[in-house]
Structures are given as structure tokens and as C-alpha cells.
C-alpha positions in Angstrom: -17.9 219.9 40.3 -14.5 217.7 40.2 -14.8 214.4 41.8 -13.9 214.7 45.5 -10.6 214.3 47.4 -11.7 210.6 48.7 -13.4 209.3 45.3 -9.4 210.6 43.7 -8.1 208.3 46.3 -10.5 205.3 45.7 -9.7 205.6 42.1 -6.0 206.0 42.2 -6.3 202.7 44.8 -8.1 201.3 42.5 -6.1 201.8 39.3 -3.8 199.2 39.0 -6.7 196.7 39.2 -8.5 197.8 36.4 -8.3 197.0 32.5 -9.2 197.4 28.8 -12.6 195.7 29.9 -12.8 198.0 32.9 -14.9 201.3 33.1 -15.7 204.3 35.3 -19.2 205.4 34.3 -22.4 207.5 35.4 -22.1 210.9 36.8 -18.7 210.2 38.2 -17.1 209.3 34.7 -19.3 212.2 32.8 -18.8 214.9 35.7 -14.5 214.7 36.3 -14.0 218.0 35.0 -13.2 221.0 37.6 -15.9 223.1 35.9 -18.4 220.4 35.7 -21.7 221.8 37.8 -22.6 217.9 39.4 -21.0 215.9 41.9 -21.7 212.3 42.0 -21.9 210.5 45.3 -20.5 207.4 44.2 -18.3 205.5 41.7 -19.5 203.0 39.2 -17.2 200.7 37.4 -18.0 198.0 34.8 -16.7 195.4 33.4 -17.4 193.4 30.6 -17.3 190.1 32.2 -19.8 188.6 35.4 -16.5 187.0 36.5 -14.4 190.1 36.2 -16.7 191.9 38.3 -16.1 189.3 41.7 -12.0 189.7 40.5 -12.2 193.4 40.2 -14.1 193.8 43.5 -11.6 191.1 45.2 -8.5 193.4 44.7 -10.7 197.0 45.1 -11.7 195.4 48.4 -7.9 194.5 49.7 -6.9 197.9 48.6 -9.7 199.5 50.8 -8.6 197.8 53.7 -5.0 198.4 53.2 -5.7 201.8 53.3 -8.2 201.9 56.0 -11.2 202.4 54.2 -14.7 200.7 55.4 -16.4 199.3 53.0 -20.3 197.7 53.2 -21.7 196.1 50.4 -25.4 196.6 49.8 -26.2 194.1 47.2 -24.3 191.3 46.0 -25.0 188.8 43.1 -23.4 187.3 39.9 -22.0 190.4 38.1 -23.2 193.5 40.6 -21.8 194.3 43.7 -23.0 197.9 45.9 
């Protein structure tokens, strides 16, 4: 199964923040394709970088508040944010 309608909109949000170093992985990044038969329930992005991680997650957070979006991180240490 494609990626839903909201992870779209989180990654279009988030696409002017990312770069070279930046990448969309696991289930989300294998399973884009309309036919694909999995869903993922979340997006994971790395980077190659601890410190690009806290800027990356700096501007993804602005945008999810700009656009209304709650976000609640789970975990947060040098280099992994959930």
C-alpha cells in the first residue's frame, strides 16, 4: 500500500529541510509504491550526522506546527529523536 495522505503531507512539509545526507528509510522508504502490499505507521529519516539530526528535527518541528500538526516526542538523545 502507498504511503498515506498525512505521511505525503509530512514529507512534502518536510522536503525542503532535507539534504544529500538526509534519508527516508524502513518500511516507509521500501513500501511508496501504489501496489506495494505494506503500510508503514511511521516515517524514518536519517542523517549522516548526530548534529544534523537536532537541525533536521528543528525545522521538521516548525513546519509541524505551522501547519497544525501535534507532534510528541518519545525519545530524545544525541542523534535519535521519536
Amino acid at each position: 500500500m502507498p504511503l498515506t495522505e498525512a505521511q505525503q503531507l509530512i514529507l512534502e512539509l518536510f522536503a525542503e529541510n532535507r539534504s544529500e545526507a538526509s534519508h527516508l528509510a524502513g518500511a516507509a522508504g521500501i513500501h511508496m509504491a501504489a501496489s506495494s502490499p505494506r503500510r508503514s505507521a511511521d516515517l524514518d529519516l536519517f542523517h549522516d550526522r548526530e548534529r544534523a539530526v537536532a537541525e533536521a528535527f528543528e525545522m521538521d518541528r516548525r513546519a509541524l506546527d505551522e501547519n497544525s500538526f501535534e507532534l510528541r516526542v518519545e525519545l530524545s538523545q544525541p542523534g535519535f529523536i521519536r
